[in-house]
N, C-alpha and C positions, 0 to 999 in steps of 0.2 A: 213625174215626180215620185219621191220614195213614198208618200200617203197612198198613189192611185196605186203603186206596186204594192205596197200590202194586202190596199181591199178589192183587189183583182184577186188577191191569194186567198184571203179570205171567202171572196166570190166561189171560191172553187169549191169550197166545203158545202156551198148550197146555201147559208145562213148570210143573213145582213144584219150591220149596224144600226142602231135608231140614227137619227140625226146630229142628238149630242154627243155620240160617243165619237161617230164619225168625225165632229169638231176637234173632239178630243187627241185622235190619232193625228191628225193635220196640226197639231201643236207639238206635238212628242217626237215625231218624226219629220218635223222643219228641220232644212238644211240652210247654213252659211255662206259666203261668198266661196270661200276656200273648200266646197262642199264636204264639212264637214260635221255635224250637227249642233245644231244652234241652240241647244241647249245641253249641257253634262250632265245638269241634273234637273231634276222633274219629279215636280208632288201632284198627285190626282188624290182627290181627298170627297169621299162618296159616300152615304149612310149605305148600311148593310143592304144586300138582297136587293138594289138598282141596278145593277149593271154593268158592275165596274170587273167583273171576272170576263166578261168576253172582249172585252179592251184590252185586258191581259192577254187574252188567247191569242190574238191580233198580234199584239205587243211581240210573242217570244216566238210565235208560227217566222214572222215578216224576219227576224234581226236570224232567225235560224238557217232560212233558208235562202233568203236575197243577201243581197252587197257583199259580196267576197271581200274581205280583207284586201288594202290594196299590196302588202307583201306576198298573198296568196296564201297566209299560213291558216290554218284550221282558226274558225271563231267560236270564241267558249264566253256561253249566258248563265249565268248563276240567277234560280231565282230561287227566293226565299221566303220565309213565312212562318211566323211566330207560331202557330199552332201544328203538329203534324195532318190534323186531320183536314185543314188548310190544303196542305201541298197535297194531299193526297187525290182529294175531290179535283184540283186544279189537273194534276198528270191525267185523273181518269177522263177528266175533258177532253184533255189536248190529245189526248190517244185512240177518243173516238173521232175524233176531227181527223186524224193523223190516217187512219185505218180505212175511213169511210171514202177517203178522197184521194182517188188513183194515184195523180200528180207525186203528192204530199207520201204517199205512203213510198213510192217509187225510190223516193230521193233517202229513205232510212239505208244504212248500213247491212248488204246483203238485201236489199231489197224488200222490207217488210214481211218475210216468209217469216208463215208461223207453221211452230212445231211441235213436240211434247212438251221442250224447254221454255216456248212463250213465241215471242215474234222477234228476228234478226233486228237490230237495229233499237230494238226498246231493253233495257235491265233495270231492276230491280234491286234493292239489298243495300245492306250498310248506312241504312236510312237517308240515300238517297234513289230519284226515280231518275233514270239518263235516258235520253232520248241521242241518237249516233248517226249520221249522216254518214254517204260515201265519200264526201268530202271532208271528213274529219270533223265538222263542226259538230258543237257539244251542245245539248242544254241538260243543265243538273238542275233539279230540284228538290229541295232539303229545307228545314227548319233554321230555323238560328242559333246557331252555338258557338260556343268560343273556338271549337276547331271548323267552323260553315269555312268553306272556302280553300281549308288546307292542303298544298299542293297544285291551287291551279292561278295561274294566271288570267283575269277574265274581262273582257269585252264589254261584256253588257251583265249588270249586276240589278235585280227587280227584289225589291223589299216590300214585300204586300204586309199588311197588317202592323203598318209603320206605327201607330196607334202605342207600339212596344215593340222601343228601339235603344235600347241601353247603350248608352255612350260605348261600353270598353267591348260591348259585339259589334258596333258598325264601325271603331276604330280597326278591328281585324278585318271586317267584307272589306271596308272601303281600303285598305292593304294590296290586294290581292287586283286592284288594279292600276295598283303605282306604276308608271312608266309606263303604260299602255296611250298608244297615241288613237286620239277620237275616243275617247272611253263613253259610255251613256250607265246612269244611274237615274231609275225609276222606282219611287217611293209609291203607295199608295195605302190607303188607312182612310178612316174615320179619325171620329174628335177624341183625343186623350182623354178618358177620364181621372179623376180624382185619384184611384189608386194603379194609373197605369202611368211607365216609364218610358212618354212620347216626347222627348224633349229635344232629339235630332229631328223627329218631322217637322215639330213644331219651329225650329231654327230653319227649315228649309221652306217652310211658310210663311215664315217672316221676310226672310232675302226674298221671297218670290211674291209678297208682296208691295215690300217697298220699292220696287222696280229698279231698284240701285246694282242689278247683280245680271249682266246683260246675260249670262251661260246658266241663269236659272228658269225655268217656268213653275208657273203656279197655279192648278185646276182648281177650280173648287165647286161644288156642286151642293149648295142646301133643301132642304125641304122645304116645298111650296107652302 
C-alpha cells in the first residue's frame, strides 16, 4: 500500500514514527477504488512542538520520490508556510534526512554532489528552498504570498501553519492546481486564534467534520 511505501522510505533515514502519526499517514495517503487518493483534501490540526513536522517530512519525502505521475511528466509539491522561519527549519530537516540517506540523496539532480556552490540537486534563493530530483520532480518551499505559487502548476500543495490562511492567498495556491488530475491538498495548523485569519482551515474542518464531504479527511489531535 502507498502508507507501507512511505515508512519503508522513511525507515531508510533510520527515524520512526510514534504510533499516532503512523495513524496519521494511513489516512493522508488512503487510496480509492480508481486508485486514486481518497482524499483531495486533508486537515491535520496539532498543538505546537508534538509532532506534526515529521508527518510533514514523511508527507513531501513519500509524494517526492514514489508514485510517478501516471503521464510520466515531472511531479511538483508546493509546500508552504505562513512564517519564513517556518519553511526554513522545515528545508533544513528534510536536507538532513535527504543527505544522511544514501537512497534519498542518490535520487537528487546530479546526484547530491557537493561543491563550493552547495549540493547538486538542492538551491536556494528567491525565497524559495527547491529540492530537484533526476527525474524532474520538484518540491519548492516558500511562504505564502500573493505570488506562492507563480509559474507552476502543482501536484501536491502542503499549507502548514493553516492557523493563517487568508481567503485571497489560498484562492491563488489553490489556482495553481486547477486541472491537475488526482490533486492532494494538505493543511496543517493549530486553533486560530482571536487575531489570526484561519477561516479556510477552519471551513476545511468543518466539511471534515460533518462527514458529508466524502474527498475530505479531518485529523485532529487535542491535548490530554
Amino acid at each position: 500500500s502507498r502508507v507501507e511505501d512511505a515508512l519503508a522510505l522513511w525507515d531508510l533515514t533510520g527515524r520512526r514514527l510514534d504510533p499516532w502519526q503512523e495513524t496519521d499517514c494511513e489516512a493522508l495517503f488512503a487510496g480509492d477504488e480508481d486508485d486514486e487518493w481518497a482524499a483531495s483534501e486533508s486537515g491535520l490540526l496539532v498543538s505546537r512542538q508534538q509532532g506534526k513536522g515529521e508527518v510533514l517530512q514523511v508527507f513531501d519525502l513519500a509524494h517526492l520520490c514514489l508514485w510517478p505521475k501516471p503521464d510520466g511528466e515531472p511531479k511538483v509539491i508546493l509546500h508552504t508556510a505562513h512564517e519564513f522561519a517556518t519553511v526554513d527549519a522545515h528545508y533544513r530537516k528534510l536536507k538532513r534526512r535527504v543527505m544522511s540517506t544514501p537512497w534519498l540523496r542518490r535520487q537528487l539532480k546530479g546526484g547530491g554532489v557537493e561543491s563550493a556552490r552547495g549540493v547538486s540537486g538542492i538551491s536556494t534563493g528567491m525565497g524559495r528552498r527547491i529540492f530537484e530530483l533526476e527525474n524532474g520532480n520538484l518540491l519548492v518551499l516558500q511562504t505564502r504570498t500573493g505570488s506562492a505559487g507563480v509559474g507552476l502548476t502543482v501536484d501536491v500543495l502542503v499549507v502548514d501553519e493553516a492557523q493563517e490562511s487568508p481567503s485571497e492567498t489560498m484562492d491563488a495556491l489553490l489556482f495553481t492546481q486547477d486541472g491537475v488530475p488526482s490533486p492532494q491538498t494538505l493543511y496543517t495548523g493549530t486553533v486560530p486564534t482571536a487575531t489570526q485569519d484561519g477561516a479556510h482551515f477552519e471551513a476545511v474542518r468543518d466539511r471534515g467534520r460533518s462527514g458529508r464531504f466524502p474527498r475530505t479527511t479531518w485529523i485532529e489531535h487535542s491535548p490530554a
